[in-house]
RODO-2510 file (C-alpha; in nm, 4 decimals, decimal comma):
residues 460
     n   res          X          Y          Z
     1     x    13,3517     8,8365    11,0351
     2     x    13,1927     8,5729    11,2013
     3     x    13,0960     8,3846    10,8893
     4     x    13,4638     8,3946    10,8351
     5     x    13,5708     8,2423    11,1271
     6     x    13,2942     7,9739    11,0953
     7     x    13,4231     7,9082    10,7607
     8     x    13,7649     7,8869    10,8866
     9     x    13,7046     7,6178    11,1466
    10     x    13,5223     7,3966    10,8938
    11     x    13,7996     7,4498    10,6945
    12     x    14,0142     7,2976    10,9779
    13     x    13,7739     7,0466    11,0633
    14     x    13,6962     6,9221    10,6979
    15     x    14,0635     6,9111    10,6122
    16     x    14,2132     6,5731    10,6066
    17     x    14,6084     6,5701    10,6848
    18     x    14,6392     6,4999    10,3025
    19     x    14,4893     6,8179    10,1955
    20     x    14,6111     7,1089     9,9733
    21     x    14,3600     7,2842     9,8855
    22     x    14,1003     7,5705    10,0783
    23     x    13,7311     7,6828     9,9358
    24     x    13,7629     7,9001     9,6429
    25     x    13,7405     8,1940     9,8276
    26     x    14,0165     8,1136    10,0305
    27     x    14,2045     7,9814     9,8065
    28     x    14,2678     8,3300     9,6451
    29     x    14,2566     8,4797    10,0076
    30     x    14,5721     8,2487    10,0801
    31     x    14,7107     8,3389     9,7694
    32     x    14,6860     8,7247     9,8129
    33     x    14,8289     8,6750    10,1413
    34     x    15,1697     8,4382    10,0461
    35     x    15,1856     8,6096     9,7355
    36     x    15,5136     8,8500     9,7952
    37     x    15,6243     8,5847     9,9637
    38     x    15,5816     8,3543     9,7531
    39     x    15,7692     8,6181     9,4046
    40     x    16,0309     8,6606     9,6538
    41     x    16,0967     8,2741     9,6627
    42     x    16,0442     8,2725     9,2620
    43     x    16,2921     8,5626     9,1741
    44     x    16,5564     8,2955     9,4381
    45     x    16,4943     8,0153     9,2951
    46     x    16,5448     8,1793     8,9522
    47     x    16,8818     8,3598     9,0661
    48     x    16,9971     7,9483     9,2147
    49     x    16,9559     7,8720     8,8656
    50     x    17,1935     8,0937     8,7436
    51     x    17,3997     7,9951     8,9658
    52     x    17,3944     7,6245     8,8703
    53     x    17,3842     7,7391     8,4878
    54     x    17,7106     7,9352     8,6016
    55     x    17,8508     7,6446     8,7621
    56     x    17,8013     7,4050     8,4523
    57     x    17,9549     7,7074     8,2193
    58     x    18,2314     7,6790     8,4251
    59     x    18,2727     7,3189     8,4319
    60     x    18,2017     7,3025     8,0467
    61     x    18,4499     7,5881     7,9815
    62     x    18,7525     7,3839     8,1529
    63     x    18,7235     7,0921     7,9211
    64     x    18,6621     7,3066     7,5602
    65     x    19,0313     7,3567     7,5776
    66     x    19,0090     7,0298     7,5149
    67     x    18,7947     7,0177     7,1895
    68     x    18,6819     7,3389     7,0764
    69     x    18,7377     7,7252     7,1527
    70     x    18,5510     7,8589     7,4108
    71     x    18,4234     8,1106     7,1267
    72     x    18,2448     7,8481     6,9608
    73     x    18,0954     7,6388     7,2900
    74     x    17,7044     7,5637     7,2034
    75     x    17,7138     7,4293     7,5550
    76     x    17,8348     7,8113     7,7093
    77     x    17,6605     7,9883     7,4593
    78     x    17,3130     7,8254     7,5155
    79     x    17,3525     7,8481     7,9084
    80     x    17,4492     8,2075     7,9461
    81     x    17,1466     8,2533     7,7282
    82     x    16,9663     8,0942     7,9444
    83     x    17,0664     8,3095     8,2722
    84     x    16,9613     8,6251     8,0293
    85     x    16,6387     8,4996     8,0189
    86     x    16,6167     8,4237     8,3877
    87     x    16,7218     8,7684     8,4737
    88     x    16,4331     8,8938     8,2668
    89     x    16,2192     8,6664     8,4117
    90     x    16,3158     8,7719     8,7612
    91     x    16,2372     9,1652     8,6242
    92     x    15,8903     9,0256     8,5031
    93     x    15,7655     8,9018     8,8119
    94     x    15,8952     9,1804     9,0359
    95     x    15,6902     9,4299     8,8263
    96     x    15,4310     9,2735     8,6737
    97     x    15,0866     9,1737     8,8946
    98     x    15,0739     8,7913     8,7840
    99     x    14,8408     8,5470     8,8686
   100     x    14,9477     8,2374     9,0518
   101     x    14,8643     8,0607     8,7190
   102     x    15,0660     8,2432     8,5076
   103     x    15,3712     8,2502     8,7442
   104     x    15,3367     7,8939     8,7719
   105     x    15,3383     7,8044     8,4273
   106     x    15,6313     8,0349     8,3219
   107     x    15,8344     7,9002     8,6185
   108     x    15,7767     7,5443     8,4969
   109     x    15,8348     7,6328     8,1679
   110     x    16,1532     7,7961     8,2843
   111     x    16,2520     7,4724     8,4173
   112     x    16,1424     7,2339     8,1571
   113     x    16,3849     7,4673     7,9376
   114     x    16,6687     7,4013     8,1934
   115     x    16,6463     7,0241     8,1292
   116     x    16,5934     7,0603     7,7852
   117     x    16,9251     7,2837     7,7147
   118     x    17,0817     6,9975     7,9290
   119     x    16,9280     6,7242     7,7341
   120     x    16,9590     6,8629     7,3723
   121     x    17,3451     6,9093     7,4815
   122     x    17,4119     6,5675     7,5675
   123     x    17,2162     6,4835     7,2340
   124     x    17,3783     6,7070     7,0362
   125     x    17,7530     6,6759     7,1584
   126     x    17,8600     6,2998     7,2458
   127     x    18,1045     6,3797     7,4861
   128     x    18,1371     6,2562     7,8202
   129     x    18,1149     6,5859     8,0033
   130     x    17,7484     6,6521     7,8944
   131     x    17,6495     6,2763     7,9772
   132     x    17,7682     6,3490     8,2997
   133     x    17,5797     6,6763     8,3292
   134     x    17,2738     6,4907     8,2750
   135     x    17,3264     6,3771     8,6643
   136     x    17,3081     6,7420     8,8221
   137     x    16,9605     6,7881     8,6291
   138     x    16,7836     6,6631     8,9395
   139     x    16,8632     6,9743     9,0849
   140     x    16,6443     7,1878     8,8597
   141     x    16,3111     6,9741     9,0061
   142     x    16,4825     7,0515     9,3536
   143     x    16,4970     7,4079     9,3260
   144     x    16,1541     7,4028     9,1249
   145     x    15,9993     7,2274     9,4545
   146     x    16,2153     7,3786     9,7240
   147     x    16,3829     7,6942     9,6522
   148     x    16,0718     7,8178     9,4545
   149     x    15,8032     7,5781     9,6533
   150     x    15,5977     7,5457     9,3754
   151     x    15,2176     7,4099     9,4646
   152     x    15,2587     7,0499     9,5384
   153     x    15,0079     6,9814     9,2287
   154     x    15,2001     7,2082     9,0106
   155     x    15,5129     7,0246     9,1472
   156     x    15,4349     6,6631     9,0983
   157     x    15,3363     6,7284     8,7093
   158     x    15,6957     6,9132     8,6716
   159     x    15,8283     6,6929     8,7805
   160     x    15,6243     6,3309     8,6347
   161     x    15,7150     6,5416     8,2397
   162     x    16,0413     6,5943     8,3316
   163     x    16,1418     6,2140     8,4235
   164     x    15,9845     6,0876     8,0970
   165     x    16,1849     6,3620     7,9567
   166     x    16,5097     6,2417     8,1117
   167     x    16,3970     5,9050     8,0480
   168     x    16,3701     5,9085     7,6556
   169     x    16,6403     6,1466     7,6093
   170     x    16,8884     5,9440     7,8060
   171     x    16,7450     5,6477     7,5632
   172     x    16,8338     5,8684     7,2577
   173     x    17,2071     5,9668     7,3912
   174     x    17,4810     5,7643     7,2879
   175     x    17,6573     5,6243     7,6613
   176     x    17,9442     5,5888     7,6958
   177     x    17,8836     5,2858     7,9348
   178     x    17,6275     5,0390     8,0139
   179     x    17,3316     5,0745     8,2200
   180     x    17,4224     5,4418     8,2028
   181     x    17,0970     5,5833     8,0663
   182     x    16,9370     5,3531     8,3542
   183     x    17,1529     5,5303     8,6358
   184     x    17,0585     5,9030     8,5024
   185     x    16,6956     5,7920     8,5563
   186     x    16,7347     5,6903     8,8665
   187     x    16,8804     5,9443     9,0183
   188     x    16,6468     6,2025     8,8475
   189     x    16,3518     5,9953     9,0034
   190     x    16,5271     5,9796     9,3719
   191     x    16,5803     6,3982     9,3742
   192     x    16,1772     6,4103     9,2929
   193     x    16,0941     6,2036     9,5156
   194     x    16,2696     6,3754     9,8362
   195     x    16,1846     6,6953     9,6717
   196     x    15,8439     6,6452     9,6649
   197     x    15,8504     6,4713    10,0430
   198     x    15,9738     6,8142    10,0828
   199     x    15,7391     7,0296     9,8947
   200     x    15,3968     6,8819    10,0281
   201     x    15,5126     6,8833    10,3904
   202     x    15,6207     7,2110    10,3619
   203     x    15,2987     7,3503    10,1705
   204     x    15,0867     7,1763    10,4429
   205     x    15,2756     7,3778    10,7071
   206     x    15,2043     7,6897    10,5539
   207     x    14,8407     7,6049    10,4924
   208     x    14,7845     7,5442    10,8034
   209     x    14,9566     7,7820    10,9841
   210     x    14,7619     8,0300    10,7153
   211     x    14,4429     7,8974    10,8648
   212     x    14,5241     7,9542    11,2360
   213     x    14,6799     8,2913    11,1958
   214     x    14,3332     8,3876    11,0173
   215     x    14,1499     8,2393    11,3219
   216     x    14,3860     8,4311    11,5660
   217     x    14,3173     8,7585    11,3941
   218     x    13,9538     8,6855    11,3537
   219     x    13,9682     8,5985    11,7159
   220     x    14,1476     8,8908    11,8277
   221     x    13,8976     9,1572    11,5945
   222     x    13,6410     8,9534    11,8009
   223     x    13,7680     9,0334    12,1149
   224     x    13,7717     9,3881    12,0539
   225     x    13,4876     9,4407    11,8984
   226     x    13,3267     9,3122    12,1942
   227     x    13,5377     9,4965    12,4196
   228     x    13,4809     9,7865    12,2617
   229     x    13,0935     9,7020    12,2855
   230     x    13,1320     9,6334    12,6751
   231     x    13,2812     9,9920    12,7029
   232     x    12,9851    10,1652    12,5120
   233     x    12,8035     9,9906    12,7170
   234     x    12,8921    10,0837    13,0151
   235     x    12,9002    10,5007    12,8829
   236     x    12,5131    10,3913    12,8652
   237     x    12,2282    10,4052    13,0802
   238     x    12,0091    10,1197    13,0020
   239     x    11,6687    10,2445    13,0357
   240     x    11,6845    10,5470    12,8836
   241     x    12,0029    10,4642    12,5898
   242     x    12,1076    10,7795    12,6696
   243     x    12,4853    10,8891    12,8203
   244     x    12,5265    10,8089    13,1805
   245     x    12,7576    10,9758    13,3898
   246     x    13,1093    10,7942    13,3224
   247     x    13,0709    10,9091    12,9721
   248     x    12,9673    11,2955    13,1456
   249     x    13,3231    11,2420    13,2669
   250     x    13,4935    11,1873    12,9142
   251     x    13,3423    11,4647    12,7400
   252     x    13,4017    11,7341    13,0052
   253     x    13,7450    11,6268    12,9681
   254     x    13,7970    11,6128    12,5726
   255     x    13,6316    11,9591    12,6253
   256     x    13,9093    12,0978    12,8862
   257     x    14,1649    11,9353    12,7641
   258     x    14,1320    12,0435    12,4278
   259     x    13,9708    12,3984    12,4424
   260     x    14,2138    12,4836    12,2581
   261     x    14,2957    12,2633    12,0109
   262     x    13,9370    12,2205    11,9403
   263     x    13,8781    12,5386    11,7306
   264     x    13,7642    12,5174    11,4204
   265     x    13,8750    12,7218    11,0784
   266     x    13,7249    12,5195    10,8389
   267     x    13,3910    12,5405    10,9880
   268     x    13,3341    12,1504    11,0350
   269     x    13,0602    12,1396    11,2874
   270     x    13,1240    11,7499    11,4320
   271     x    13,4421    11,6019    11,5096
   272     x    13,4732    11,2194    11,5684
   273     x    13,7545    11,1419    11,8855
   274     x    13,7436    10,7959    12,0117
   275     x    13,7856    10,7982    12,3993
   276     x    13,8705    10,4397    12,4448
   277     x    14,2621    10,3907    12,3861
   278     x    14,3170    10,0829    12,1765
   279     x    14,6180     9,8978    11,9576
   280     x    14,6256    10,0977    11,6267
   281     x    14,6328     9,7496    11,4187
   282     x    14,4658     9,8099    11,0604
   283     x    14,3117     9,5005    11,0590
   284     x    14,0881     9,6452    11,3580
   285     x    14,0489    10,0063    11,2638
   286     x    13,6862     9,9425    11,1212
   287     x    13,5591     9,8217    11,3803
   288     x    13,7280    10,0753    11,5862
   289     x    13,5247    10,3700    11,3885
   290     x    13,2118    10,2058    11,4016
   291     x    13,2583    10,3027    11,8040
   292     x    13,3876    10,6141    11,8195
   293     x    13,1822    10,8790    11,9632
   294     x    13,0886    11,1903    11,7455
   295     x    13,1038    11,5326    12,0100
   296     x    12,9872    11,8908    11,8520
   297     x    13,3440    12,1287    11,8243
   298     x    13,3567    12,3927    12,0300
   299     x    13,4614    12,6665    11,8163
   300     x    13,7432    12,8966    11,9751
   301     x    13,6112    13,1396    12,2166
   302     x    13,2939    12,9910    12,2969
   303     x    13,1750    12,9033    12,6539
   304     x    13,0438    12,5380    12,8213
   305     x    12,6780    12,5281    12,9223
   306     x    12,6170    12,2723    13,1403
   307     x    12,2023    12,2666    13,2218
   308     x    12,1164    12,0202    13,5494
   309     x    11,7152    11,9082    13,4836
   310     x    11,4844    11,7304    13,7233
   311     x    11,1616    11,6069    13,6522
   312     x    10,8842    11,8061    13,8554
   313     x    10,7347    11,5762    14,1582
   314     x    10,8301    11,2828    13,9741
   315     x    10,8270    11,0455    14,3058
   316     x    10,4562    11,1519    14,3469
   317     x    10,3873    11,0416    13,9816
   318     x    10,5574    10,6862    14,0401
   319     x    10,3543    10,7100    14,3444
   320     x    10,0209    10,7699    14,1032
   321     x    10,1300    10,5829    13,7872
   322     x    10,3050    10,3097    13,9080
   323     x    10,7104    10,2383    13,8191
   324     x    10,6406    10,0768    13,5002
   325     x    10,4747    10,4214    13,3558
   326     x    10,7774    10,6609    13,5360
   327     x    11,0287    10,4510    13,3521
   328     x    10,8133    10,5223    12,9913
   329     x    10,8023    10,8881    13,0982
   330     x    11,1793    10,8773    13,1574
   331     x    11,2537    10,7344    12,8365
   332     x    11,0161    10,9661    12,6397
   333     x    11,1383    11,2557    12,8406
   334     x    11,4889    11,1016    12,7295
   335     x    11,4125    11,0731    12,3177
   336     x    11,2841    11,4142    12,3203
   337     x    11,5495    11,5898    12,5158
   338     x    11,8116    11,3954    12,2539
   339     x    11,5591    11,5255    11,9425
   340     x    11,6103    11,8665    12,1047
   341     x    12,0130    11,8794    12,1705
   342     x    12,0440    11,7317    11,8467
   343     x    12,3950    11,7383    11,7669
   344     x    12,4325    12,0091    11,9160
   345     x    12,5082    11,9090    12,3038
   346     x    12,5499    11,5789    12,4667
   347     x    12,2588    11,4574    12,6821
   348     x    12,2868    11,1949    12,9306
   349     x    12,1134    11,0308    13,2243
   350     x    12,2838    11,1621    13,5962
   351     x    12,0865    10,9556    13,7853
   352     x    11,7149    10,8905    13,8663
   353     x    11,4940    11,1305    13,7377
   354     x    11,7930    11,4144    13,6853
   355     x    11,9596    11,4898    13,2892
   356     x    12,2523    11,6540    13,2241
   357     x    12,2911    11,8159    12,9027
   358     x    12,6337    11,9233    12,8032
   359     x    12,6570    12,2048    12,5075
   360     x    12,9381    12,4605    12,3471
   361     x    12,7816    12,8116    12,3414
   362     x    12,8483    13,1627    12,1820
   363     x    12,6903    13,3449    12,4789
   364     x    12,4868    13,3179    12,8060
   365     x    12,1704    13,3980    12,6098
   366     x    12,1942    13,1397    12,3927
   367     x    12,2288    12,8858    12,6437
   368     x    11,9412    13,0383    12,8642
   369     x    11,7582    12,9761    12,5354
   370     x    11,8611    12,6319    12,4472
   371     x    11,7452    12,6143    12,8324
   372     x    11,4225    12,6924    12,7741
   373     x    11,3726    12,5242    12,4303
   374     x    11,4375    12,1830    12,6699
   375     x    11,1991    12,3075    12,9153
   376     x    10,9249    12,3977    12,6340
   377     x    10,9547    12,0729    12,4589
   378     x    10,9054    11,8268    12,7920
   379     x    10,6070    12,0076    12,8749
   380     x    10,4882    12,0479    12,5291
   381     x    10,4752    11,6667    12,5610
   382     x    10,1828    11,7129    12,7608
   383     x    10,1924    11,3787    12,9579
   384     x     9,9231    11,3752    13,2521
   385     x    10,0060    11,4199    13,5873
   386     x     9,7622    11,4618    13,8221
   387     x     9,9843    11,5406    14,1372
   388     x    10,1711    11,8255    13,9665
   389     x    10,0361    12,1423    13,9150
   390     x    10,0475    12,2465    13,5798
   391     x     9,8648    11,9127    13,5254
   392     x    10,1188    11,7485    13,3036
   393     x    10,4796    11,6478    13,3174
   394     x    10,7397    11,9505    13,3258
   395     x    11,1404    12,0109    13,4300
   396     x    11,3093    12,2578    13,6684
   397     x    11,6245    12,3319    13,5389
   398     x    11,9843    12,4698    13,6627
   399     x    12,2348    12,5878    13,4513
   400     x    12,5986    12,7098    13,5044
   401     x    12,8014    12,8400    13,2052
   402     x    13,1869    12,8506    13,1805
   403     x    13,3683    13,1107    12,9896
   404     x    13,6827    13,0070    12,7858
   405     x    13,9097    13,1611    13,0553
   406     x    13,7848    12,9373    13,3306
   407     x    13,7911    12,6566    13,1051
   408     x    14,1784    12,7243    13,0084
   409     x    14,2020    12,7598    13,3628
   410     x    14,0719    12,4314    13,4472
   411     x    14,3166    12,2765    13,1234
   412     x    14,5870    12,3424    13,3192
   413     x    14,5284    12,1696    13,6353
   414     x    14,3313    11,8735    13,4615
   415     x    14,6384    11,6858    13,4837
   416     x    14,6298    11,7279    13,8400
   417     x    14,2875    11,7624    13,9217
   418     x    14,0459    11,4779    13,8168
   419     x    13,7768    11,5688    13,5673
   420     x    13,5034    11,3514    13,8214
   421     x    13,6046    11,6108    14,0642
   422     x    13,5664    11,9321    13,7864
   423     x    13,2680    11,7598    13,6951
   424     x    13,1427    11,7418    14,0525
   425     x    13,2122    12,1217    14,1357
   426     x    13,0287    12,1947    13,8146
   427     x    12,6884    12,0116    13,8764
   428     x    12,7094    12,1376    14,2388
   429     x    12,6788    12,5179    14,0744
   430     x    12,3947    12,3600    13,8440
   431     x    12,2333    12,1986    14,1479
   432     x    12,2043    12,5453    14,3659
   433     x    12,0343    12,6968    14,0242
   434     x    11,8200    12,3873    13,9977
   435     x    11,7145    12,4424    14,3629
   436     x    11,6568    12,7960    14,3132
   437     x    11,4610    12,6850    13,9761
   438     x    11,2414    12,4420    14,2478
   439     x    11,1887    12,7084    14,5125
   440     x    11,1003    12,9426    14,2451
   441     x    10,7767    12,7407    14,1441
   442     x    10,9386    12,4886    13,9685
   443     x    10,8937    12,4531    13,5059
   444     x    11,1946    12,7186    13,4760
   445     x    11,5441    12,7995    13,4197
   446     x    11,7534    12,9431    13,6800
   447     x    12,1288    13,0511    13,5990
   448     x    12,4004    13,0018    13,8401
   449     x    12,6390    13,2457    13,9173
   450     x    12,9024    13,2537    13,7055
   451     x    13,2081    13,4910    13,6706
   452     x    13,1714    13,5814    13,3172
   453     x    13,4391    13,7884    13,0644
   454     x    13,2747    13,9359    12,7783
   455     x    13,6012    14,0019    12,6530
   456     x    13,6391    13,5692    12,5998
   457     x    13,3144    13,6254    12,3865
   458     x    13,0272    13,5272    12,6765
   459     x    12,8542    13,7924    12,7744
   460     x    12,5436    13,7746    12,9743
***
């Protein structure tokens, strides 16, 4: 994307006002874009030809009374033809996936056929009428450049071949006055000259404006993909890269909110929700995905374990170490707490030397094990430390478990109740274990109280 944009504004600042034409690449990027546009404009300018066919039927039909029956009019005969074909041509190009190439050619063709009926009649029937229709064939060029807004290139060789058309054909004519074939020329050149006036201004308009909608939208995907970067960082703690405790707040909401609605029948074990709330434009949707945030389902009926960990003496071991070596513990004691939830639990930093590791579970015993499994693998670490007494780094840790009931409970006042302050209640419960786990000797789990219904599935 930002090669894009790059490319874009060289495009812009390369371009010289006289310009109509992009890179390859966005050349057929601009054409992809206009191109419904641009079959819509075909299939109209096809259907005003018909109309001006229609018109000159019309006008040729009121003088064959004259002359011949209508029955035996070339003139009608060959133009009604012609608006068969156009019809057809119309059906072609709302159906068919063509290239701007081949559309362009047939349309052309299409219109070098208009002249030509016009020309071969005048040729072929020495009458006044079809002199005079040679006048109206500056239209076809007009709707060719206007009404259809052929490329300017495409255009400009329309319509060069169709004046030296015009040009020899009004030579070969027999008219009826002087200076006559002169005239016809003329006035063929003035309608493609305006019409091309027309055409380039117009196609320069739409490149351009092509170019600075791109930028916008690049601009915009920009924005909030960096936006979206800001907010994950913020959800981060930035020594550690783990969770901090705004995104603590989040998931213990997606997980009341949606106790419920979280349950699982097909047995998919990781569901992706996106917490931050943004414009659901497609253009933006990939970037959207590469920030959502995956969160383990918690199948129906299970309970929330919420474990509260502190590192053992941890201000003596700044106090022996140094800072720089307590912030490397924390972030080892961070990777290996993450290698141990896995994807099962969420862990994040709560603040100084304290995790928080948020977890669905089938009982009590399986979080008191999970528990422990943390608690095993910090100290299996076996970083020194002098100052403690098992001789090596270890965690004390609290944890509170919430049946299904309380957490249905807690759904329905979350609307009311803030989940900072559900989350606040909750590590206070952890933190009375977690002092209990401290007074008890510290390097163990204690479990809060918790009123427990085996009947929801946790029993202790």
């Amino acid at each position: 994307m930002p090669l894009r944009l790059a490319m874009l504004e060289q495009q812009l600042s390369a371009s010289t006002p006289a310009a109509l034409s992009f890179s390859p690449q966005l050349e057929q990027d601009f054409e992809l874009e206009d191109r419904s546009a641009r079959v819509a404009r075909a299939s109209l300018g096809c259907w005003a030809l018909i109309l001006f066919e229609i018109l000159l039927v019309v006008y040729d039909t009121a003088y064959a009374h004259l002359h011949v029956p209508v029955v035996e009019n070339v003139s009608v005969q060959a133009r009604l033809a012609l608006c068969v074909g156009l019809v057809v041509t119309i059906l072609v190009m709302r159906h068919l996936p063509l290239g701007l190439k081949v559309r362009e050619r047939g349309l052309i063709a299409l219109l070098w056929l208009t002249m030509a009926i016009g020309a071969w009649l005048a040729i072929k029937e020495p009458h006044i009428r079809c002199q005079l229709e040679l006048y109206a064939l500056g239209v076809v060029p007009m709707i060719g450049g206007i009404v259809m807004r052929l490329r300017f290139t495409h255009a400009l060789f329309m319509s060069l071949v169709g004046l030296i058309f015009l040009i020899i054909v009004s030579h070969l004519a027999e008219m009826p006055y002087p200076y006559m074939a002169f005239s016809v020329s003329f006035v063929f050149m003035a309608y493609c000259l305006f019409t091309l006036m027309a055409n380039y201004l117009t196609e320069r308009s739409a490149r351009h404006a092509y170019l600075m909608n791109c930028m916008d939208h690049l601009t915009l995907q920009n924005t909030v993909s960096h936006n979206l970067q800001l907010h994950e960082m913020a959800r981060r703690d930035s020594l550690t890269g783990l969770y901090n405790r705004r995104f603590l707040i989040e998931a213990l909401a997606h997980y009341v909110r949606h106790d419920s609605a979280g349950a699982s029948a097909t047995g998919v074990s990781v569901a992706r929700i996106s917490i931050l709330n943004v414009s659901a434009e497609k253009a933006m949707q990939a970037d959207m995905a590469a920030n959502e945030t995956t969160l383990p389902v918690m199948p129906h009926g299970h309970c929330l374990a919420l474990a509260l960990m502190d590192v053992d003496h941890f201000k003596a071991f700044n106090d022996s170490y140094g800072h720089v070596e307590g912030d490397r513990c924390l972030s080892l004691l961070a990777e290996t707490l993450k290698e141990a939830v896995g994807e099962r639990g969420i862990v994040a930093r709560y603040g100084g030397e304290e995790f928080v590791v948020l977890m669905p579970v089938a009982t009590v015993s399986e979080a008191l094990h999970e528990a422990q499994a943390l608690r095993r693998a910090v100290a299996g670490l076996g970083v020194s430390h002098r100052t403690s007494e098992a001789g090596h780094v270890t965690l004390s840790l609290g944890l509170v478990v919430h049946s299904p009931a309380t957490l249905r409970e807690a759904s329905a006042s979350a609307r009311d109740e803030e989940a900072e302050s559900l989350l606040h209640i909750w590590i206070q419960q952890a933190d009375e274990a977690l002092y209990q786990a401290k007074e008890s000797g510290r390097d163990r789990v204690c479990l809060a109280r918790a009123d427990l219904n085996s009947g929801d599935g946790c029993a202790p």
